[in-house]
mmCIF file of the N, C-alpha and C atoms, coordinates in Angstrom:
data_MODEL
# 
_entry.id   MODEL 
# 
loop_
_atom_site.group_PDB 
_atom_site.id 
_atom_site.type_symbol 
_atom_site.label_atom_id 
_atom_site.label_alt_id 
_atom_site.label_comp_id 
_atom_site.label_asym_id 
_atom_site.label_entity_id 
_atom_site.label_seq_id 
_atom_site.pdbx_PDB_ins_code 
_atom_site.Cartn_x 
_atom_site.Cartn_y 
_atom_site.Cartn_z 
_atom_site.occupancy 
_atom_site.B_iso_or_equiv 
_atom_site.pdbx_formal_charge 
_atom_site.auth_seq_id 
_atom_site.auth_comp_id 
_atom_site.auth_asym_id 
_atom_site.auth_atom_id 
_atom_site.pdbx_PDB_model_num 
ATOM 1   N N  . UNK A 1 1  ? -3.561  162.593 61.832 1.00 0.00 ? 1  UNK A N  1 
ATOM 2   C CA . UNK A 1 1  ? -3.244  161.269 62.329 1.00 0.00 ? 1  UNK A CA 1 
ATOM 3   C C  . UNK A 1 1  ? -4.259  160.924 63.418 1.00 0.00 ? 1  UNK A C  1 
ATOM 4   N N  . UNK A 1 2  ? -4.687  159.744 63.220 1.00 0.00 ? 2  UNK A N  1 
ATOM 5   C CA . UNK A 1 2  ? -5.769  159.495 64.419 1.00 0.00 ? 2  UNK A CA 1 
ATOM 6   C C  . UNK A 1 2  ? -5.050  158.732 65.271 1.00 0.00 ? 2  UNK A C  1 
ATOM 7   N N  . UNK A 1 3  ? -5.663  158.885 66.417 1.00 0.00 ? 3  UNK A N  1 
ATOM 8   C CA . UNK A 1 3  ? -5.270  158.325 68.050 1.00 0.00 ? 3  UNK A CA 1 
ATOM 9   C C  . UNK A 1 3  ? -4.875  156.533 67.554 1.00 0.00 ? 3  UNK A C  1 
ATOM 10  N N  . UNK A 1 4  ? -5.216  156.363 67.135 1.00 0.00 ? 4  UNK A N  1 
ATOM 11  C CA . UNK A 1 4  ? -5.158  154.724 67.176 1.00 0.00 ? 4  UNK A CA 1 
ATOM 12  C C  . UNK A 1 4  ? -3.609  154.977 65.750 1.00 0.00 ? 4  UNK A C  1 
ATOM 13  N N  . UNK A 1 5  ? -3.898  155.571 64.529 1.00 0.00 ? 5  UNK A N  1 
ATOM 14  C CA . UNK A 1 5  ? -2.069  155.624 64.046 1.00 0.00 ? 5  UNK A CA 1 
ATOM 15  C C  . UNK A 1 5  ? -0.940  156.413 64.787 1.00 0.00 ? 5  UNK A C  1 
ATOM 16  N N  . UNK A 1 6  ? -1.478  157.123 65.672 1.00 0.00 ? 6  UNK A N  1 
ATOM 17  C CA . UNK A 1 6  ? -0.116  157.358 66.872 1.00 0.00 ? 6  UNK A CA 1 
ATOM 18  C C  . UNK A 1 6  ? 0.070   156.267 67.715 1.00 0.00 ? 6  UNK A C  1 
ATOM 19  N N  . UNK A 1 7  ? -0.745  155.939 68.194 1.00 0.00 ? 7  UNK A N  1 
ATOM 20  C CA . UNK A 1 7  ? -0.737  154.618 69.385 1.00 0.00 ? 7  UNK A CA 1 
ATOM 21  C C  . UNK A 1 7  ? 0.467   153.700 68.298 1.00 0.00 ? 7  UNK A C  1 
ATOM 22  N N  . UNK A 1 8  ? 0.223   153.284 67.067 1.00 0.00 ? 8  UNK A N  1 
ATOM 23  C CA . UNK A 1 8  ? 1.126   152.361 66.431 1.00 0.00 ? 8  UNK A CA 1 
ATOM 24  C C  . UNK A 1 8  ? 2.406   152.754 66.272 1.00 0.00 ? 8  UNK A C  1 
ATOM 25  N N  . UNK A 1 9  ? 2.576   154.096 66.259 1.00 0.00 ? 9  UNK A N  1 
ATOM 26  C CA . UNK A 1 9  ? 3.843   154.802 65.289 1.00 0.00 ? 9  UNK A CA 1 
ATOM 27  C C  . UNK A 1 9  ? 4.509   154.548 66.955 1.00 0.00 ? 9  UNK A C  1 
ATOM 28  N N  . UNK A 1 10 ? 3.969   155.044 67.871 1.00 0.00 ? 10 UNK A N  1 
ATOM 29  C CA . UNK A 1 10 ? 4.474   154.925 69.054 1.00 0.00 ? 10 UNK A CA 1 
ATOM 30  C C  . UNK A 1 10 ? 5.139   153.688 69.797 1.00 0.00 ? 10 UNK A C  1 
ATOM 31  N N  . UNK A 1 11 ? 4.041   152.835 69.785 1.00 0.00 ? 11 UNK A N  1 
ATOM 32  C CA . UNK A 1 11 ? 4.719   151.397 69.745 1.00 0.00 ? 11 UNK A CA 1 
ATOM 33  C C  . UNK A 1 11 ? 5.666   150.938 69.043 1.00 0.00 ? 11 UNK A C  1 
ATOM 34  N N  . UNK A 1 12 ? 5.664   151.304 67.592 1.00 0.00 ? 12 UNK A N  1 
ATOM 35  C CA . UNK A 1 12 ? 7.017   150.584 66.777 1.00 0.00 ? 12 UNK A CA 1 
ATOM 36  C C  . UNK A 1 12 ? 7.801   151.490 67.449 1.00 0.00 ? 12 UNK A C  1 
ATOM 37  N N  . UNK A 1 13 ? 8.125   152.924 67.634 1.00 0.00 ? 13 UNK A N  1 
ATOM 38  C CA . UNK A 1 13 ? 9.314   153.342 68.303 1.00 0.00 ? 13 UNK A CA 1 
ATOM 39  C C  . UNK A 1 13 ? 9.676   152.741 69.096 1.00 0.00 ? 13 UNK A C  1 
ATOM 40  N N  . UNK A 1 14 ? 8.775   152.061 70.235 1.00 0.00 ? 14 UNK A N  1 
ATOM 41  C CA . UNK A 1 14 ? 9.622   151.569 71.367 1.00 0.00 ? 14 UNK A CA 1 
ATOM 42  C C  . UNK A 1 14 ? 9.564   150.450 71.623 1.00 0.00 ? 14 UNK A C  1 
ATOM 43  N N  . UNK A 1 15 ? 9.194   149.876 70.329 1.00 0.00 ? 15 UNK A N  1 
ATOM 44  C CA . UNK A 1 15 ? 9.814   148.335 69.985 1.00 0.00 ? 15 UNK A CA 1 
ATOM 45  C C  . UNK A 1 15 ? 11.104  148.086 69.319 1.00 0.00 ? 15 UNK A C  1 
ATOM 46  N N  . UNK A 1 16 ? 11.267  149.130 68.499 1.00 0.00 ? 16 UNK A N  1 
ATOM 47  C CA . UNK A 1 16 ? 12.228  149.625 67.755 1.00 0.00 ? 16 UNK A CA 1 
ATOM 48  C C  . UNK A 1 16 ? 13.692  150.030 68.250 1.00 0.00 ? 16 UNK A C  1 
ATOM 49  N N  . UNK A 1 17 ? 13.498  151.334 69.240 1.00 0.00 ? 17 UNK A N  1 
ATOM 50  C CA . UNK A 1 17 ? 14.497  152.091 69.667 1.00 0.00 ? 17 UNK A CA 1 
ATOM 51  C C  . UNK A 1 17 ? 15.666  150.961 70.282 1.00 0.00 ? 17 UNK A C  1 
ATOM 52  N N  . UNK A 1 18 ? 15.817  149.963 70.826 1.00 0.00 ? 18 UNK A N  1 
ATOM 53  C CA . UNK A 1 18 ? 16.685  149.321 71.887 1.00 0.00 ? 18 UNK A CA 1 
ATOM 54  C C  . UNK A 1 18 ? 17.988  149.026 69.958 1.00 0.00 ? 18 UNK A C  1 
ATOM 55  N N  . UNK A 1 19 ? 17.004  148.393 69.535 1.00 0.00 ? 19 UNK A N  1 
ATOM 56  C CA . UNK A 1 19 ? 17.867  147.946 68.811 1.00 0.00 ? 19 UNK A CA 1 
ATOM 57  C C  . UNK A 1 19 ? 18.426  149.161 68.029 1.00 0.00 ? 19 UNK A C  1 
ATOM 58  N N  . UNK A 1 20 ? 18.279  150.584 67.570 1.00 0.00 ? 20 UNK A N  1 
ATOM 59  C CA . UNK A 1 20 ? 18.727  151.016 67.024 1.00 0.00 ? 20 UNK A CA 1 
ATOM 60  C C  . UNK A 1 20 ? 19.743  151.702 67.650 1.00 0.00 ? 20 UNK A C  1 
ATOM 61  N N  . UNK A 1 21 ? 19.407  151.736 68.988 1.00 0.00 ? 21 UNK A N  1 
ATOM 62  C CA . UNK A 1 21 ? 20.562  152.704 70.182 1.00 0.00 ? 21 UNK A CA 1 
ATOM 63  C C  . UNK A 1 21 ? 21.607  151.992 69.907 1.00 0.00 ? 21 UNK A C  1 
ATOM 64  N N  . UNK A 1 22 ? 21.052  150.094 69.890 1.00 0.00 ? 22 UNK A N  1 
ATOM 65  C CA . UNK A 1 22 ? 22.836  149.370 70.056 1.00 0.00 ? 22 UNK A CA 1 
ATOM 66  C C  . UNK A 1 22 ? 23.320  149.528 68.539 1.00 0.00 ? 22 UNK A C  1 
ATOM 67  N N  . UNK A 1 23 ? 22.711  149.789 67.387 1.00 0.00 ? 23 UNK A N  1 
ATOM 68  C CA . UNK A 1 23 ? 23.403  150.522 66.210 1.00 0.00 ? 23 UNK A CA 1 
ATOM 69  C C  . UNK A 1 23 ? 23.750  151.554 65.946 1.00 0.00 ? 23 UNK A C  1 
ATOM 70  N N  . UNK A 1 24 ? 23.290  152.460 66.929 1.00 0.00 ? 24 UNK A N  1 
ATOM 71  C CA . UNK A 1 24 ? 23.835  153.774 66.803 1.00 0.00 ? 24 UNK A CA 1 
ATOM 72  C C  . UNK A 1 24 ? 24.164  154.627 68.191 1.00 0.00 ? 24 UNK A C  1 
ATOM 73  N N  . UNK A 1 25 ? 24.876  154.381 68.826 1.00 0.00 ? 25 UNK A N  1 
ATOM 74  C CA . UNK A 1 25 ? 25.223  154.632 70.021 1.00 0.00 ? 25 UNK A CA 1 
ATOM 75  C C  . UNK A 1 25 ? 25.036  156.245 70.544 1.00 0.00 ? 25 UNK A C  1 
ATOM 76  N N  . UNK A 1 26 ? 25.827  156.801 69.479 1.00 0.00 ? 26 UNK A N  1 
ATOM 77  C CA . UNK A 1 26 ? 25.900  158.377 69.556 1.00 0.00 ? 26 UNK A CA 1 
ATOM 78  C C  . UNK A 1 26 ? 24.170  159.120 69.493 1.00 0.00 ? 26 UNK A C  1 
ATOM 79  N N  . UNK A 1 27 ? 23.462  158.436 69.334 1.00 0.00 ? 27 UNK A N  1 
ATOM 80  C CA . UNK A 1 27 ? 22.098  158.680 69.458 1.00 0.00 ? 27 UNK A CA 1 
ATOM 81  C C  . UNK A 1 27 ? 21.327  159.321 70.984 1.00 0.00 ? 27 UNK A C  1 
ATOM 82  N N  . UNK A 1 28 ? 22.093  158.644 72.173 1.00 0.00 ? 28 UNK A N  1 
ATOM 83  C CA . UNK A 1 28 ? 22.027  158.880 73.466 1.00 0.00 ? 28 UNK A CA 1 
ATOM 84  C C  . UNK A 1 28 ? 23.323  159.652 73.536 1.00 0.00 ? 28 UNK A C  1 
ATOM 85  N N  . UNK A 1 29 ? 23.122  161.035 74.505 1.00 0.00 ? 29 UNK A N  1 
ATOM 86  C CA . UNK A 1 29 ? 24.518  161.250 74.893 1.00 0.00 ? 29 UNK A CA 1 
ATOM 87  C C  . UNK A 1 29 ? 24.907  160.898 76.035 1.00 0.00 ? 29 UNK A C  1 
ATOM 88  N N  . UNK A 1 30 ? 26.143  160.740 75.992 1.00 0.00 ? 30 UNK A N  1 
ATOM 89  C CA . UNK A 1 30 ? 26.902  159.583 77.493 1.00 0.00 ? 30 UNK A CA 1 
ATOM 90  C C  . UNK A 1 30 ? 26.267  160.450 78.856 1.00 0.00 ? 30 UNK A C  1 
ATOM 91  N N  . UNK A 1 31 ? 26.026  161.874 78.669 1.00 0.00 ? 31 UNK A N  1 
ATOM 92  C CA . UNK A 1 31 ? 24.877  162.513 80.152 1.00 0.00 ? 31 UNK A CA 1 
ATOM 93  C C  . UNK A 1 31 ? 24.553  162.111 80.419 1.00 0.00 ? 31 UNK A C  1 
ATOM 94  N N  . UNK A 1 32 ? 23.137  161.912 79.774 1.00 0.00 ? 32 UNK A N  1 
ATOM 95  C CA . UNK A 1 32 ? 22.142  161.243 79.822 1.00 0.00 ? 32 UNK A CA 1 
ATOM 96  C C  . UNK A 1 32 ? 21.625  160.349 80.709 1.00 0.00 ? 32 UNK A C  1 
ATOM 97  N N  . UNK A 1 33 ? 20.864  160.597 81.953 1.00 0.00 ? 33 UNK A N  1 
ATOM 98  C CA . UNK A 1 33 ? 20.374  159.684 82.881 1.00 0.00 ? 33 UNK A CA 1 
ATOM 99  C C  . UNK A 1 33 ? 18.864  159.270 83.061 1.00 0.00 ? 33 UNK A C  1 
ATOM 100 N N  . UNK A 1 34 ? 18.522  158.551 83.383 1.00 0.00 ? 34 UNK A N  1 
ATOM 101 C CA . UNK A 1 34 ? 17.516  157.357 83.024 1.00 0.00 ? 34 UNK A CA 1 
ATOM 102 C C  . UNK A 1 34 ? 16.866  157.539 84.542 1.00 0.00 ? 34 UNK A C  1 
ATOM 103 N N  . UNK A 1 35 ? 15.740  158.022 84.684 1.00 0.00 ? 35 UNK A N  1 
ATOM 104 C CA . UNK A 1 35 ? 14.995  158.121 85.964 1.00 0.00 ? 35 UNK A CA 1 
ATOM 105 C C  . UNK A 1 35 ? 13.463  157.378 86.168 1.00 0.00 ? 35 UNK A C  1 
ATOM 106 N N  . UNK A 1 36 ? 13.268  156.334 86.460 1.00 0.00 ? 36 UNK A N  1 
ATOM 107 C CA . UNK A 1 36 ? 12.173  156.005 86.697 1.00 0.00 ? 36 UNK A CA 1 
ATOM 108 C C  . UNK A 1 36 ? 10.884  156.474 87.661 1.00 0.00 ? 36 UNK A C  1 
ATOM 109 N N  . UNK A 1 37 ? 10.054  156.485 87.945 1.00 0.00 ? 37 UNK A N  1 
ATOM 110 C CA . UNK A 1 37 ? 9.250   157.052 89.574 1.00 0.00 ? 37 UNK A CA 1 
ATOM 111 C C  . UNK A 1 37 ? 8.220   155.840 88.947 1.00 0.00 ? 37 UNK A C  1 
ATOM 112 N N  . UNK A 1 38 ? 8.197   155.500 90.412 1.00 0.00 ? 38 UNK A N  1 
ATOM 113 C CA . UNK A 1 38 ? 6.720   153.813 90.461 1.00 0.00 ? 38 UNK A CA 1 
ATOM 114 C C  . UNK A 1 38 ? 6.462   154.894 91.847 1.00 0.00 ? 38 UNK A C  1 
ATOM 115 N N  . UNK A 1 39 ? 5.287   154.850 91.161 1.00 0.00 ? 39 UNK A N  1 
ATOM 116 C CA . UNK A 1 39 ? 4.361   155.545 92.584 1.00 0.00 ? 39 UNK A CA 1 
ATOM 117 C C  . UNK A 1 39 ? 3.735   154.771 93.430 1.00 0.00 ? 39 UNK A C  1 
ATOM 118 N N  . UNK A 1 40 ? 3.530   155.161 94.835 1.00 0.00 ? 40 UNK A N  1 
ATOM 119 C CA . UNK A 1 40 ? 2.734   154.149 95.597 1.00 0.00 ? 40 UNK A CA 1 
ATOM 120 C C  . UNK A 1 40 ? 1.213   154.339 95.367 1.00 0.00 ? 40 UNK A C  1 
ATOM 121 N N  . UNK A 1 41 ? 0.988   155.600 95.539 1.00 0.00 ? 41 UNK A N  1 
ATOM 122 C CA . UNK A 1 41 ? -0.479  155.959 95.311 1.00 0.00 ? 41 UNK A CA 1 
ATOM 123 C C  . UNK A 1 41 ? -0.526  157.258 94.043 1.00 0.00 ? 41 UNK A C  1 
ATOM 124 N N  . UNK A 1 42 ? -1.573  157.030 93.509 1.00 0.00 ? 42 UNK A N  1 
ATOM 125 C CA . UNK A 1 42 ? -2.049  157.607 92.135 1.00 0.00 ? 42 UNK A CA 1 
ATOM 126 C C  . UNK A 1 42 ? -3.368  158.698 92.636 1.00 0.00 ? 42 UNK A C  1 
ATOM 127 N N  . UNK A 1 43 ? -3.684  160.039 92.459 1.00 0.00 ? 43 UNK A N  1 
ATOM 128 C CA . UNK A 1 43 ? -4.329  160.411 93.181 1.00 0.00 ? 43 UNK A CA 1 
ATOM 129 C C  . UNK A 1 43 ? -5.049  161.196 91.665 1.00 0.00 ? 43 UNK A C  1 
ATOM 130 N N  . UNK A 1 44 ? -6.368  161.667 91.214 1.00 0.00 ? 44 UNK A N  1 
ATOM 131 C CA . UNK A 1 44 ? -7.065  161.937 90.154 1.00 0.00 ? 44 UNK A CA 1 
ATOM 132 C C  . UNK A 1 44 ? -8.156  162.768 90.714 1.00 0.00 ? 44 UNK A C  1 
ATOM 133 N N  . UNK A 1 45 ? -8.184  164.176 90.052 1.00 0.00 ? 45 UNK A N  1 
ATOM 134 C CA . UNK A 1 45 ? -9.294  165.183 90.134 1.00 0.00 ? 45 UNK A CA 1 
ATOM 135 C C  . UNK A 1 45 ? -10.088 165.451 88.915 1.00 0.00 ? 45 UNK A C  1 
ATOM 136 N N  . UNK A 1 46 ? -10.992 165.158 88.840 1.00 0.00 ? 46 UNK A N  1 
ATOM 137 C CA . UNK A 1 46 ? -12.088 165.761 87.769 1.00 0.00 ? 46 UNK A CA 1 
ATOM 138 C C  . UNK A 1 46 ? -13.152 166.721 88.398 1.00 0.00 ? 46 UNK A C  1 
ATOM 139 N N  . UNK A 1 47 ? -13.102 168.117 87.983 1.00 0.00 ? 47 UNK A N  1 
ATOM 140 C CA . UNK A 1 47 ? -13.792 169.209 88.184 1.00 0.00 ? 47 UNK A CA 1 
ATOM 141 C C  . UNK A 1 47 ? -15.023 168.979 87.713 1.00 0.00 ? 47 UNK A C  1 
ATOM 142 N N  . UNK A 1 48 ? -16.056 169.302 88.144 1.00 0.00 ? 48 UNK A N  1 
ATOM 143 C CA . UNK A 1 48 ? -17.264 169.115 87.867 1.00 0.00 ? 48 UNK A CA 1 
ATOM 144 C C  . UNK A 1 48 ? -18.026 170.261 88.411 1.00 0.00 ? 48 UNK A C  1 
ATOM 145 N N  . UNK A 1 49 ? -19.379 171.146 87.449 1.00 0.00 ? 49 UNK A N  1 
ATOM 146 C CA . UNK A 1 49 ? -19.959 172.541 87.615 1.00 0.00 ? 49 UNK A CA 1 
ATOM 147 C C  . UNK A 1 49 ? -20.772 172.295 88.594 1.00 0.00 ? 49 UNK A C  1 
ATOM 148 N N  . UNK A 1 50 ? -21.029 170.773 89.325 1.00 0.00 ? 50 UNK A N  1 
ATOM 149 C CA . UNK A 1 50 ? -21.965 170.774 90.494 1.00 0.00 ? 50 UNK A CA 1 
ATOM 150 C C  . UNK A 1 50 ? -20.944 170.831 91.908 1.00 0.00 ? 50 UNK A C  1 
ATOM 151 N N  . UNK A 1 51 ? -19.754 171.143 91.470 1.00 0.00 ? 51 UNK A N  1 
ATOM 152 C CA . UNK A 1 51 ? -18.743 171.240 92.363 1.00 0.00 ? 51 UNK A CA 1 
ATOM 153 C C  . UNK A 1 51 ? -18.868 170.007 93.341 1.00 0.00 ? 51 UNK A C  1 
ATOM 154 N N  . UNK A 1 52 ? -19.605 168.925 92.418 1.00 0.00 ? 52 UNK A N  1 
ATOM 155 C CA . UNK A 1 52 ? -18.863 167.810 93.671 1.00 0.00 ? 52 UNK A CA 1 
ATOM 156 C C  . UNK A 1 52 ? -18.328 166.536 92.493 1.00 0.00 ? 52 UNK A C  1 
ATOM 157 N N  . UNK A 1 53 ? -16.867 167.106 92.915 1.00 0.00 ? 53 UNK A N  1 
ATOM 158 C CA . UNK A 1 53 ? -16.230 166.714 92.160 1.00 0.00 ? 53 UNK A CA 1 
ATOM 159 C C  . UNK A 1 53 ? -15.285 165.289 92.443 1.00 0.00 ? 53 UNK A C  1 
ATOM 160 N N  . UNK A 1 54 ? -14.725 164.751 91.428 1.00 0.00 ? 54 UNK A N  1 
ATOM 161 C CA . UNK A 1 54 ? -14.875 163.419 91.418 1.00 0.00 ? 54 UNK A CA 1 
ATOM 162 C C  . UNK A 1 54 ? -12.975 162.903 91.893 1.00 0.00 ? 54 UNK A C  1 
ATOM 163 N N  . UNK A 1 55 ? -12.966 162.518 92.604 1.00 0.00 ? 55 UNK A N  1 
ATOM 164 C CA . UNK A 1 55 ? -11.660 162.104 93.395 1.00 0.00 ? 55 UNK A CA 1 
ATOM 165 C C  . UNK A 1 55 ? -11.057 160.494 93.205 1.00 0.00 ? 55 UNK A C  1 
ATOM 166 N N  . UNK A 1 56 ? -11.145 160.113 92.472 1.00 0.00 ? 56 UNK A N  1 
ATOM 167 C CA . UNK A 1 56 ? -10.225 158.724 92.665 1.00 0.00 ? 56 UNK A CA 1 
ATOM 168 C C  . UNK A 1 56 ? -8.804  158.368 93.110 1.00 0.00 ? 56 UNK A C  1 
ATOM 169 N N  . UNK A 1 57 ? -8.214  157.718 93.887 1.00 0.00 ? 57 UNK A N  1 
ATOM 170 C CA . UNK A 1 57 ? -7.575  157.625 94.444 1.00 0.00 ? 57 UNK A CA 1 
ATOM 171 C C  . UNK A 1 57 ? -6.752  156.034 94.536 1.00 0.00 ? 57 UNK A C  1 
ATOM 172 N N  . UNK A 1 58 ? -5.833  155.752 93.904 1.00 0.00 ? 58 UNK A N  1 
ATOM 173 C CA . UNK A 1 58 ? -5.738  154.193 94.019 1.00 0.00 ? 58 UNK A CA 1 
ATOM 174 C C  . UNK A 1 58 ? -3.938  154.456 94.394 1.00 0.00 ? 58 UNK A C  1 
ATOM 175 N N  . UNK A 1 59 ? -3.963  153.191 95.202 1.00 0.00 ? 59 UNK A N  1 
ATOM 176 C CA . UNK A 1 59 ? -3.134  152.329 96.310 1.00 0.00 ? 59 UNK A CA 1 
ATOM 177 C C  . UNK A 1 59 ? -2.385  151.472 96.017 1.00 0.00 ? 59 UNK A C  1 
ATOM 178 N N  . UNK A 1 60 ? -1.299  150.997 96.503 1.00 0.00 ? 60 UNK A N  1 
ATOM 179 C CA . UNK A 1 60 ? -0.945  149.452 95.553 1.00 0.00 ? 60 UNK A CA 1 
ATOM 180 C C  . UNK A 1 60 ? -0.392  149.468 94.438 1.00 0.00 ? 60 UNK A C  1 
ATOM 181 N N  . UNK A 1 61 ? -0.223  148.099 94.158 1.00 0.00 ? 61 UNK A N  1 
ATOM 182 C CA . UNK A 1 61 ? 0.457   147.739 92.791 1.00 0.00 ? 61 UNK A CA 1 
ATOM 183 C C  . UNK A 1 61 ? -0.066  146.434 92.331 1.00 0.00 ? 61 UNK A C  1 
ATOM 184 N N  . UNK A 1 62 ? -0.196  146.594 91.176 1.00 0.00 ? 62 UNK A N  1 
ATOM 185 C CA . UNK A 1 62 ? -0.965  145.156 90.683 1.00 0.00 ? 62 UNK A CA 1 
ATOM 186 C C  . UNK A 1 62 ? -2.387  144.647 90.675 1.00 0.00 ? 62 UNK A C  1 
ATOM 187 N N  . UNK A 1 63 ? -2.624  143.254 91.197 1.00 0.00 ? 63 UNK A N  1 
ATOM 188 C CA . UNK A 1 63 ? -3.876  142.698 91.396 1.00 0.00 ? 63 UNK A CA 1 
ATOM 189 C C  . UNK A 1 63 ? -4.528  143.231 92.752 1.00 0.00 ? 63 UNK A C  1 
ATOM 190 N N  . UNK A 1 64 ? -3.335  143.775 93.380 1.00 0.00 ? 64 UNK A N  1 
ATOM 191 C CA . UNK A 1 64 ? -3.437  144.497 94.805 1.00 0.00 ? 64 UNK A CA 1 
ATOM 192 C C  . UNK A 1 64 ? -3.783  145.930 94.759 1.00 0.00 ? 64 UNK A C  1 
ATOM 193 N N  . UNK A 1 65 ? -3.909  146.098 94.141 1.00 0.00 ? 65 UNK A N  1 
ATOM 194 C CA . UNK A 1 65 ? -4.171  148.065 93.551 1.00 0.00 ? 65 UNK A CA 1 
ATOM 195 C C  . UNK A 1 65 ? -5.872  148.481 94.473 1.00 0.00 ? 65 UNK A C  1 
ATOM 196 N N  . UNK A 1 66 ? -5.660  149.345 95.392 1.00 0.00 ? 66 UNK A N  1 
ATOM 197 C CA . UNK A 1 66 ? -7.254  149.642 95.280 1.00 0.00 ? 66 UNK A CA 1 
ATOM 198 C C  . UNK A 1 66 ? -8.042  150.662 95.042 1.00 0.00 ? 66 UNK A C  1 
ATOM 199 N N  . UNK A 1 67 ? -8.930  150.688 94.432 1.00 0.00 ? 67 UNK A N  1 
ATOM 200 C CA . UNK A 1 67 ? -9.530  152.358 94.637 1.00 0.00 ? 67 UNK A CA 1 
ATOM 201 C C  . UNK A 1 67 ? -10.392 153.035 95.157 1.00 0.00 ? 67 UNK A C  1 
ATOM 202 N N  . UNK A 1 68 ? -9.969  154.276 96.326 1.00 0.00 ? 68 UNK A N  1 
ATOM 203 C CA . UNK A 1 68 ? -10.784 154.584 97.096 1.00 0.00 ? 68 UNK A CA 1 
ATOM 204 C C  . UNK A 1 68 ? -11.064 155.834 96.496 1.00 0.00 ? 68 UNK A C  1 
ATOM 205 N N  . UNK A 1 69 ? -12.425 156.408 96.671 1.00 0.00 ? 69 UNK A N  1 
ATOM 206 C CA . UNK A 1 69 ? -12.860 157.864 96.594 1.00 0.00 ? 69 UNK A CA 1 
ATOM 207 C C  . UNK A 1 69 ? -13.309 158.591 97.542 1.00 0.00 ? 69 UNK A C  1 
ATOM 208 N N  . UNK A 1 70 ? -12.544 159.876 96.417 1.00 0.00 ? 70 UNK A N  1 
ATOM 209 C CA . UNK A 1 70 ? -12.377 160.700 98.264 1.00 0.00 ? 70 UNK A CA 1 
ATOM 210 C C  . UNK A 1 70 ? -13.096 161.999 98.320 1.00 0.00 ? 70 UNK A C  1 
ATOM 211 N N  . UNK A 1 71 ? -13.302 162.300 99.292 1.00 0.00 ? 71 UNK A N  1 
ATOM 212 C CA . UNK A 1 71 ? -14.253 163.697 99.454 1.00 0.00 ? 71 UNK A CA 1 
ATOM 213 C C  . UNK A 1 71 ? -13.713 165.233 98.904 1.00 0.00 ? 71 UNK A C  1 
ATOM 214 N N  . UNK A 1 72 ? -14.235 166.100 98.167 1.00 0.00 ? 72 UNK A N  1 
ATOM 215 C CA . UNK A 1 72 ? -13.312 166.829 97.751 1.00 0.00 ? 72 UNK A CA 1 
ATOM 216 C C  . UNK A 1 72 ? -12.936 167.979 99.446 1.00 0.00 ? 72 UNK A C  1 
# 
Protein backbone atom coordinates (compact mmCIF):
# COMPACT_ATOMS: atom_id res chain seq x y z
CA UNK A 1 0.00 0.00 0.00
CA UNK A 2 1.51 3.31 -0.80
CA UNK A 3 1.59 6.37 1.54
CA UNK A 4 -0.87 8.31 -0.45
CA UNK A 5 -3.64 4.78 -0.38
CA UNK A 6 -3.20 4.86 3.44
CA UNK A 7 -3.55 8.61 3.69
CA UNK A 8 -7.18 7.76 1.87
CA UNK A 9 -8.15 4.54 3.70
CA UNK A 10 -7.37 6.74 6.73
CA UNK A 11 -9.40 9.61 5.93
CA UNK A 12 -12.53 7.61 4.94
CA UNK A 13 -12.16 6.03 8.49
CA UNK A 14 -12.46 9.20 10.07
CA UNK A 15 -14.93 10.52 7.93
CA UNK A 16 -16.68 7.49 8.37
CA UNK A 17 -16.34 6.37 12.05
CA UNK A 18 -18.90 9.18 13.78
CA UNK A 19 -21.55 7.81 11.82
CA UNK A 20 -20.97 4.24 12.34
CA UNK A 21 -20.37 4.61 16.30
CA UNK A 22 -24.05 6.25 16.24
CA UNK A 23 -25.01 2.77 14.40
CA UNK A 24 -23.25 0.74 16.38
CA UNK A 25 -22.78 1.86 19.78
CA UNK A 26 -21.25 -1.27 21.37
CA UNK A 27 -18.26 -0.50 19.14
CA UNK A 28 -16.83 1.99 21.94
CA UNK A 29 -16.86 0.57 25.38
CA UNK A 30 -18.81 2.78 27.93
CA UNK A 31 -14.74 3.01 29.72
CA UNK A 32 -13.54 4.45 27.34
CA UNK A 33 -12.17 8.03 27.75
CA UNK A 34 -11.34 10.55 25.19
CA UNK A 35 -8.08 12.63 26.01
CA UNK A 36 -6.97 15.38 23.96
CA UNK A 37 -3.27 17.33 24.60
CA UNK A 38 -2.99 20.89 22.38
CA UNK A 39 0.46 21.70 23.12
CA UNK A 40 1.81 25.11 23.66
CA UNK A 41 5.18 24.53 22.25
CA UNK A 42 6.32 21.72 19.78
CA UNK A 43 9.99 21.06 20.26
CA UNK A 44 11.98 18.76 17.14
CA UNK A 45 15.54 17.07 17.09
CA UNK A 46 17.23 15.89 14.01
CA UNK A 47 20.65 14.20 14.66
CA UNK A 48 23.09 15.02 12.31
CA UNK A 49 27.03 13.18 11.89
CA UNK A 50 28.41 16.86 11.96
CA UNK A 51 26.85 16.86 15.37
CA UNK A 52 25.35 20.17 14.82
CA UNK A 53 22.26 19.23 14.92
CA UNK A 54 19.09 20.69 13.90
CA UNK A 55 16.54 22.03 16.67
CA UNK A 56 13.26 23.54 15.67
CA UNK A 57 11.19 24.74 18.05
CA UNK A 58 7.68 26.38 17.48
CA UNK A 59 5.36 28.47 19.88
CA UNK A 60 1.81 29.40 19.52
CA UNK A 61 -1.11 28.42 17.77
CA UNK A 62 -2.21 29.26 14.42
CA UNK A 63 -1.24 32.26 12.17
CA UNK A 64 0.55 33.10 15.51
CA UNK A 65 2.79 29.96 15.64
CA UNK A 66 6.56 30.83 15.61
CA UNK A 67 9.65 29.12 14.89
CA UNK A 68 12.66 29.50 16.72
CA UNK A 69 15.97 27.44 16.45
CA UNK A 70 17.78 26.39 19.03
CA UNK A 71 21.31 25.58 19.93
CA UNK A 72 21.90 22.00 20.58
Amino acid sequence: MTEKDASTVRDRALRDSPARIEAEPDLVDPACTLHAVVPDVVEFWRAATTRVHVRPRYEGEGADRQRRQLRP
